[in-house]
Structure formats: C-alpha cells, structure tokens
C-alpha positions as CSV (number, residue, x, y, z in Angstrom):
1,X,0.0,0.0,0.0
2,X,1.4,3.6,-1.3
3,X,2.6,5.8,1.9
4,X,0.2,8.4,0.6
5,X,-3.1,6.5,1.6
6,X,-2.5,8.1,4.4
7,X,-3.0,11.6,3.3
8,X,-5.9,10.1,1.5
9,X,-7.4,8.3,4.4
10,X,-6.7,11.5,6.8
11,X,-9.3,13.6,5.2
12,X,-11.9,10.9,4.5
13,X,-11.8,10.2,8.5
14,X,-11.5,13.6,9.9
15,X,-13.0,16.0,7.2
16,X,-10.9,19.1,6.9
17,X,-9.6,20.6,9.7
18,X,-6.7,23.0,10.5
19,X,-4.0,20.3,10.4
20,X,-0.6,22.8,10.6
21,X,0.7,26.2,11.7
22,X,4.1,27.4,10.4
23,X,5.4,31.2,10.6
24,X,1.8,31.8,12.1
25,X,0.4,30.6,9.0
26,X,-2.6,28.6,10.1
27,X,-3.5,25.2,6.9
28,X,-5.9,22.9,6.6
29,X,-5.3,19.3,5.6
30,X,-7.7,19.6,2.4
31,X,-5.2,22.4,1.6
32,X,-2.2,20.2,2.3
33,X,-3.6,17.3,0.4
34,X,-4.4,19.9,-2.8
35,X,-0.9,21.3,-2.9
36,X,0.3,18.0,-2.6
37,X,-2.0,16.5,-5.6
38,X,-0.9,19.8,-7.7
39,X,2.8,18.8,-7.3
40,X,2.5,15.4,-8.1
41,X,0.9,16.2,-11.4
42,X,4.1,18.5,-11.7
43,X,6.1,15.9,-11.5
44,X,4.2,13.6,-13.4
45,X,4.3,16.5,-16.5
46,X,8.3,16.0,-15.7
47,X,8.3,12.3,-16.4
48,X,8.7,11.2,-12.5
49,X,7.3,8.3,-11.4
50,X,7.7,4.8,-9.8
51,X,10.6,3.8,-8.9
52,X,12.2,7.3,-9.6
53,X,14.5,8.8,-6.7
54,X,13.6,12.6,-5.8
55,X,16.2,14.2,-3.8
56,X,14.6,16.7,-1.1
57,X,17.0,19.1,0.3
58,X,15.0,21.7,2.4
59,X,14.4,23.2,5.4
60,X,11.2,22.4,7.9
61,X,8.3,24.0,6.4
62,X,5.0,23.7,4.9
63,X,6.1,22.6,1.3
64,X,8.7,20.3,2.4
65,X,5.4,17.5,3.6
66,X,3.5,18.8,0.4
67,X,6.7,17.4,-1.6
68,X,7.4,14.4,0.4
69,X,3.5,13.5,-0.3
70,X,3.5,14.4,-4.2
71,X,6.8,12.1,-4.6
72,X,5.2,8.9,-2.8
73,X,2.1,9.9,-4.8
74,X,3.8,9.4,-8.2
75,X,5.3,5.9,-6.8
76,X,8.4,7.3,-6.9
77,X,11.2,7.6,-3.6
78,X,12.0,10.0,-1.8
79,X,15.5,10.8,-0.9
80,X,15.9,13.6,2.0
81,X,19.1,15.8,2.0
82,X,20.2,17.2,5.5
83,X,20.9,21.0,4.3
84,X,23.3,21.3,7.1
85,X,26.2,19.1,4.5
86,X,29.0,20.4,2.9
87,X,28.8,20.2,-1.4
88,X,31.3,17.4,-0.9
89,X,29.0,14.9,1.0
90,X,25.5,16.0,-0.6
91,X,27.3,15.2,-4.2
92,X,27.8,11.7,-2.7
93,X,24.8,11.6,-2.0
94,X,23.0,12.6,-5.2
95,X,26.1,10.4,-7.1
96,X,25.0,7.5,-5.3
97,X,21.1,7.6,-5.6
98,X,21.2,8.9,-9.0
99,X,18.2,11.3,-8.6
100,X,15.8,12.3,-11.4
101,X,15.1,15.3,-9.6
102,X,16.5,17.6,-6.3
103,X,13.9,20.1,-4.9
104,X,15.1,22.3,-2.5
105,X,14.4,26.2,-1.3
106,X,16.0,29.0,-2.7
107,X,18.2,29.3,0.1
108,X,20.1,25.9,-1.0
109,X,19.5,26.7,-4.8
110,X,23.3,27.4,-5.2
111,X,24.7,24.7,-2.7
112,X,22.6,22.1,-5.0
113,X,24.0,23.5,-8.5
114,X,27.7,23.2,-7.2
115,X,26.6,19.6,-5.5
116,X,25.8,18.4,-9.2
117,X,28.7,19.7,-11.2
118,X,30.1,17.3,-12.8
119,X,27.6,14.5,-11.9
120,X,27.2,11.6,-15.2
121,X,23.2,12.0,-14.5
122,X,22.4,15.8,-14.1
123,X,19.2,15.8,-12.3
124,X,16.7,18.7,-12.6
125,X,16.3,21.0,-10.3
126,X,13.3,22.2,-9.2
127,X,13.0,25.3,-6.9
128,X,10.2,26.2,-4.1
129,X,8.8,29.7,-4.4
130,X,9.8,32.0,-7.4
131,X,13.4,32.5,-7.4
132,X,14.6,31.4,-10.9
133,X,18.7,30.8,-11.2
134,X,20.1,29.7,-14.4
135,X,20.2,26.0,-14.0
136,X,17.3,25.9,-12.0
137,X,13.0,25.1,-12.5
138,X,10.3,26.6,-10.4
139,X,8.2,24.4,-9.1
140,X,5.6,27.4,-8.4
141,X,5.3,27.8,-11.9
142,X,5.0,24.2,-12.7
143,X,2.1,24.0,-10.3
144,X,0.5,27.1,-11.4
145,X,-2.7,25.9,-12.6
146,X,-2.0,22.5,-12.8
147,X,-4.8,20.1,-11.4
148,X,-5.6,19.7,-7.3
149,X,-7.1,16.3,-7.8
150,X,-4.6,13.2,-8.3
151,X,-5.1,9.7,-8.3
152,X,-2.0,8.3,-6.4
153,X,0.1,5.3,-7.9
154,X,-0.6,1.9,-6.5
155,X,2.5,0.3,-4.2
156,X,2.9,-2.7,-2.8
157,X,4.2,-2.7,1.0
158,X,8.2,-4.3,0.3
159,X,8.0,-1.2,-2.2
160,X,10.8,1.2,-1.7
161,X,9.9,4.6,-0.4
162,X,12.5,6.8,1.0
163,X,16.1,6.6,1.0
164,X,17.4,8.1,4.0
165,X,21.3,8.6,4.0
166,X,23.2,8.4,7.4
167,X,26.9,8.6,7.8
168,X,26.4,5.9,10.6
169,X,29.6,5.3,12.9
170,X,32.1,6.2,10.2
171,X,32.5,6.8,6.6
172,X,30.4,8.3,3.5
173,X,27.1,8.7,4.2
174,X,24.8,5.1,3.3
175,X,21.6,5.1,2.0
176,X,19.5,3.3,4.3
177,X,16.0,1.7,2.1
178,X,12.7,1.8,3.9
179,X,10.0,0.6,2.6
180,X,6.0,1.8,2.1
181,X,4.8,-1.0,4.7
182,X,7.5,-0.2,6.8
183,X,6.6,3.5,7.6
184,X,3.1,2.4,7.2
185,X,3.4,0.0,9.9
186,X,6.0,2.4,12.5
187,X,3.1,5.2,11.8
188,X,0.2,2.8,12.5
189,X,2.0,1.5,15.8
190,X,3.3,5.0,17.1
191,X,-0.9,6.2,16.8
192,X,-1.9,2.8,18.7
193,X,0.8,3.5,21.5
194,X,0.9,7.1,22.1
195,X,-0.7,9.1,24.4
196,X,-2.6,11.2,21.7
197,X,-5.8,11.8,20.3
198,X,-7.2,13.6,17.7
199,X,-8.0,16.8,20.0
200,X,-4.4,17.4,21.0
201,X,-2.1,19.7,19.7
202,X,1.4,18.4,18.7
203,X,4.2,20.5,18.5
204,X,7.4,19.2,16.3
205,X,11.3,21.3,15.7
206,X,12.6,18.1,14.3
207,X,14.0,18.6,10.9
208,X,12.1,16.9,8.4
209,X,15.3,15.5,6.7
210,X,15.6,13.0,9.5
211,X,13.6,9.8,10.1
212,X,12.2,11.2,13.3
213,X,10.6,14.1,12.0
214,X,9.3,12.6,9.0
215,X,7.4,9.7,10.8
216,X,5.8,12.7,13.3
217,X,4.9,13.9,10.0
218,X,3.1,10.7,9.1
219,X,1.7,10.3,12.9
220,X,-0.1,13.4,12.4
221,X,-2.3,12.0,9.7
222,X,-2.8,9.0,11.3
223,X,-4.6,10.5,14.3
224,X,-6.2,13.6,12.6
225,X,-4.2,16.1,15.4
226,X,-3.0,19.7,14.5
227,X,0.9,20.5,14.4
228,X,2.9,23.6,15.3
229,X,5.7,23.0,12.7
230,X,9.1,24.9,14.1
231,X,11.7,26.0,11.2
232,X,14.6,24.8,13.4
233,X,15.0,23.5,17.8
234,X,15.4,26.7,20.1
235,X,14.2,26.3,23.7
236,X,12.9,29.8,24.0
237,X,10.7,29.2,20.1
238,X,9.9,25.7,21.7
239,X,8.2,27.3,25.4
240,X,6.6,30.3,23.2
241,X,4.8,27.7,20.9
242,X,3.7,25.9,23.8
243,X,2.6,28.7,26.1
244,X,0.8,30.2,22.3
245,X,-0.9,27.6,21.1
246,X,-1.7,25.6,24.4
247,X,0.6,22.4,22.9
248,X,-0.1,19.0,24.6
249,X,2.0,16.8,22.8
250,X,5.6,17.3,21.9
251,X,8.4,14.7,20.5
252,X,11.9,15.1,21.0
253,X,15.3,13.6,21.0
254,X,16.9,13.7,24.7
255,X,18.9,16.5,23.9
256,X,16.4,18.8,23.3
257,X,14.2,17.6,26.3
258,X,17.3,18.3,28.5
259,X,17.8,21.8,26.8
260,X,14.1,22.3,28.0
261,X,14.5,21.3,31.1
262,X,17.6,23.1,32.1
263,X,16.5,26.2,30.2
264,X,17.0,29.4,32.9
265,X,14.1,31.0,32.2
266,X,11.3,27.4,32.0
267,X,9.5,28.7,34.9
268,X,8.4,32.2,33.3
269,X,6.2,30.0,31.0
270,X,3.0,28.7,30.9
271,X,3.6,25.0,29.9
272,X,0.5,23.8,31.9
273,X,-1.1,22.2,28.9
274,X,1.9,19.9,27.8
275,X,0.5,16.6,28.8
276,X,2.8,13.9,26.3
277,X,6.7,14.1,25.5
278,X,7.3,11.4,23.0
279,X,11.1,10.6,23.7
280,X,13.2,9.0,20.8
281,X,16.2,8.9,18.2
282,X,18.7,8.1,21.1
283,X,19.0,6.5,24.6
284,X,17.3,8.1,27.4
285,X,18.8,9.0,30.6
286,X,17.5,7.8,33.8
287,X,17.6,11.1,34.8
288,X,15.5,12.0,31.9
289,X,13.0,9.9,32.2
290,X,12.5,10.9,36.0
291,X,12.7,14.8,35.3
C-alpha cells in the first residue's frame, strides 16, 4: 500500500480541519492534500514516477510535507538531504542515488548547483517559491494551474519509499532503504501506542530530513491532530509555541528535552497544557526519564 493512503485516508476520517501552523500561518489538511495533488501532477508532466528517486534538500516548512507526499504519490522515492552538508558529502549523496530530480528552497539553490557539477546523471532542479537561477525550474510555476485532484500510484508494501542517507559510525554517508509498509506500519504502531488523540495539539522542531521528523509527519495523519511546525529546535521558540498555542503533545530527541528542562528562564512559561513528550532517536537518561 502507497505511503500516501495516508494523506488520503486523513481527510476521508476527519474532514478538513486545521492540520498545521508554520510562521503563524494557520492550513488545513484539504489544503495540504491539494498542494500535494498539484505537485505530483508536476512531477508527473516531468516524467517522475515509480521507482524514480527525488532528492529533497530543504528546510522544515510547509512545502517540504507537500513534496514528500506528491513524490510517494507518483510511486516514486523520496531521498531527504540534511541542508546542514557540505557540497562534498550532498554530491555523494546525489552520485549515489542517481536522482531524477532535487527540490530544495532558494536558500540551497546554489549549494545544489555546485553539488551536481560534474555529476554523469544531471538531475533537474526544481526550486520552491519563485526565485529562478540559471540551471534551476520553479516548481511554483510548474504547479501554477496545474490540477488539485490526483489519483495516487498503487504500491505494494516491500515497495521502496524513501532513502534516508546516514553517515552511521564512520565513513560516507549510506543510503538506508525503507519501505511503504515499513513506515506504514512504524506510523500505525506509534498512533496505537501514544498518548494522543485527535483533540491534541502536537508540536514538532525536528528537521524533516531526519527519520524522526518525517514519521511525526506521518503520525499526524494518522490521528487527525493539528501540528505547530518549528523551522529549526530553540528552547525559547519551543516554550513560546507551547505557552501560544496551548501544545499538549511534543516529540523530542533527549537532547532537546534536557535543553528544555535546564533552560534558565522554563519557569516564566505557561507549559500547563503539555500533557505527552514522546522521547526517541537516542537513549534516554534515567535522569530523563525521571525529570
């Protein structure tokens, strides 16, 4: 089953709602699910589809979950980019998976055209909002007017989904397969076990290049809840959020739970309505767990 039933399935079970807020920007899933829908026929007009790698390379924001979606959508994988790499290690990357396409924000436009100098299999690349470099493809302009209604491709659940590259303990970064059952399944298990229902507010500063984040992502249409979506982790943007938007549910890695914790000035804020810190990524300190 394609990762994208999800999307699908969110908006058939829970109607439309407002699912995210980034920048104060306030969306609903139906919107989410449109954008998504337009950018896959995008790519589809491009000649992506199953099989085909997309490399992702951007920061957390709203478009960045509209492109993961439009990329499963197509049947094709999706390969996420940390932005934080040097040229040397994303070329590796984008050697190795031999992309069709890398879409990334015009803040990385440059760093991608230097990653894929000299690359046998020049990839096209598509930019987010309307910055147009030499080199480069909007993808505003490919979605402008293109169709909000898309029929997703059908996977089967061993079928590859996203590549997600980790240096591990030493070396060049490896691409690590995961599969549309997999993420499926890890998304299905987290919304059984967690503490959270459809009423609570989530609140998420994990980068969306990173497994963690991206599964959060996919929890969040599993259980119909509404997301504050932080650009990047900073204790004082993380309490602000909470105390704004009354957030009951946050997931973390330990280090940024301890940064909470410790943080000089936790007391001056209203965190009364955090009920749920989901924990993960790395092991948990007894003291952690205990705080």
């Amino acid at each position: 089953m394609n990762l994208a039933v999800l999307g699908e399935h969110n908006l058939e079970r829970f109607g439309e709602y407002e699912a995210v807020v980034f920048d104060d920007v306030a969306v609903t899933n139906a919107e989410q699910l449109r954008a998504s829908h337009r950018m896959a026929n995008a790519l589809t007009a491009l000649g992506i589809g199953r099989d085909d790698r997309v490399a992702v390379m951007m920061p957390n924001c709203l478009e960045v979950f509209q492109v993961y979606g439009a990329i499963s959508q197509v049947g094709a994988v999706v390969v996420p980019i940390v932005f934080l790499l040097a040229v040397p290690e994303i070329r590796h990357i984008l050697a190795d998976c031999t992309p069709r396409a890398v879409v990334t924000s015009p803040e990385f436009a440059g760093t991608v055209l230097m990653a894929i100098e000299g690359l046998p299999d020049r990839p096209v690349v598509l930019v987010t909002g309307a910055l147009e470099l030499p080199g480069t493809t909007s993808l505003a302009a490919l979605t402008d007017g293109a169709s909000s209604e898309f029929a997703f491709v059908e996977r089967d659940d061993d079928d590859l989904a996203v590549i997600m590259y980790t240096g591990g303990t030493t070396g060049r970064p490896k691409g690590v397969m995961l599969s549309h059952g997999n993420l499926l399944w890890v998304a299905q298990k987290l919304a059984e076990d967690a503490d959270v229902k459809p009423d609570d507010v989530g609140l998420t500063a994990l980068p969306a290049s990173h497994l963690f984040g991206m599964i959060v992502g996919l929890l969040g249409q599993a259980l119909g809840t509404k997301g504050v979506l932080l650009r990047w982790f900073a204790p004082e943007s993380v309490l602000e959020a909470v105390q704004r938007y009354r957030v009951t549910a946050i997931p973390m890695v330990p280090a940024m739970a301890t940064m909470l914790l410790q943080h000089p000035d936790l007391e001056r804020y209203d965190t009364s309505s955090l009920r749920t810190i989901i924990l993960s990524a790395a092991p948990v300190p007894l003291e952690l767990k205990e705080a």
